[in-house]
Wavefront OBJ file of the C-alpha trace (Angstrom):
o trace
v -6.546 -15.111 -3.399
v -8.826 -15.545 -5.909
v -8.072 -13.647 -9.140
v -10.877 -12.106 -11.405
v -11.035 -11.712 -15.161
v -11.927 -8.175 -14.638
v -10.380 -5.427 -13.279
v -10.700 -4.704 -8.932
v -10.445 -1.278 -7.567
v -7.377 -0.487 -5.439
v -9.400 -0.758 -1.853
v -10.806 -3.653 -2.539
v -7.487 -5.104 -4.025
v -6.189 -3.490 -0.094
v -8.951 -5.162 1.632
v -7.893 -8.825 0.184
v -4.320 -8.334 1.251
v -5.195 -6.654 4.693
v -8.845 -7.785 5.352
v -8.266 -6.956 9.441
v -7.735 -2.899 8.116
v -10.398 -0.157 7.554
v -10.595 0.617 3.926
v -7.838 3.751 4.443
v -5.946 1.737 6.461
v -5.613 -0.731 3.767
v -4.984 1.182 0.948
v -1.712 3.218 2.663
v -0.258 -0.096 3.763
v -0.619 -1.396 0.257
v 0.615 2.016 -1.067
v 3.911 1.772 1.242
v 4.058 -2.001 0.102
v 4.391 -1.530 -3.346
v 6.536 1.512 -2.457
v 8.755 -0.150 -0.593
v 9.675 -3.222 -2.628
v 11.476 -2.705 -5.868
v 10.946 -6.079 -7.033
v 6.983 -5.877 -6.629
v 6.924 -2.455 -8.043
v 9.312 -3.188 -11.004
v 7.371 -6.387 -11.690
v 3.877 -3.824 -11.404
v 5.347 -1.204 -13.724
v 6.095 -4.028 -16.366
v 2.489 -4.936 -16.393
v 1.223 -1.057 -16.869
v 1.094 -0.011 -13.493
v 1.130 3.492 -12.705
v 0.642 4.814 -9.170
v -2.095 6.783 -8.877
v -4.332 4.497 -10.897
v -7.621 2.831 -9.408
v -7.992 -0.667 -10.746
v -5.596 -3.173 -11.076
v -5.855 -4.887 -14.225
v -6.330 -8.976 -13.888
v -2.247 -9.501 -14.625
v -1.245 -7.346 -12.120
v -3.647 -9.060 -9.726
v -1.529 -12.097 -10.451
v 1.515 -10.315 -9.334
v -0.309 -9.887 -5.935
v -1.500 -13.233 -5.740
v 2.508 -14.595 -6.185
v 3.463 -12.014 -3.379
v 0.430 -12.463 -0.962
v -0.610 -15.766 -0.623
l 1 2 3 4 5 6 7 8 9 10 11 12 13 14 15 16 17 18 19 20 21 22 23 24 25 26 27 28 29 30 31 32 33 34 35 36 37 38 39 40 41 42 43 44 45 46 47 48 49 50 51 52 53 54 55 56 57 58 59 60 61 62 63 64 65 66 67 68 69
């Protein structure tokens, strides 16, 4: 996964990890994800996380990239 220095929005962030999905698609799935594992979602709300936000900030992509790839 290739991480930017800037920060992605949360489709396209969706989109990376589910690239088969339609945008919607992609976003719930990630949604549930991050829902349904504590670890990811404690290590996301130590970075700044919060869940309704739209980007995800370049160390938080790095949290994706350790989980996804």
């Amino acid at each position: 996964m290739d991480i930017r220095t800037i920060k992605i929005t949360r489709r396209e962030m969706a989109l990376r990890i589910f690239p088969g999905s339609s945008p919607r698609v992609a976003v719930n799935r990630l949604t549930r994800w991050i829902n349904s594992d504590v670890q990811l979602r404690t290590e996301l709300v130590l970075s700044g996380y919060r869940p309704h936000q739209r980007y995800f900030l370049p160390r938080q992509q790095r949290i994706f990239s350790r989980y996804f790839s």
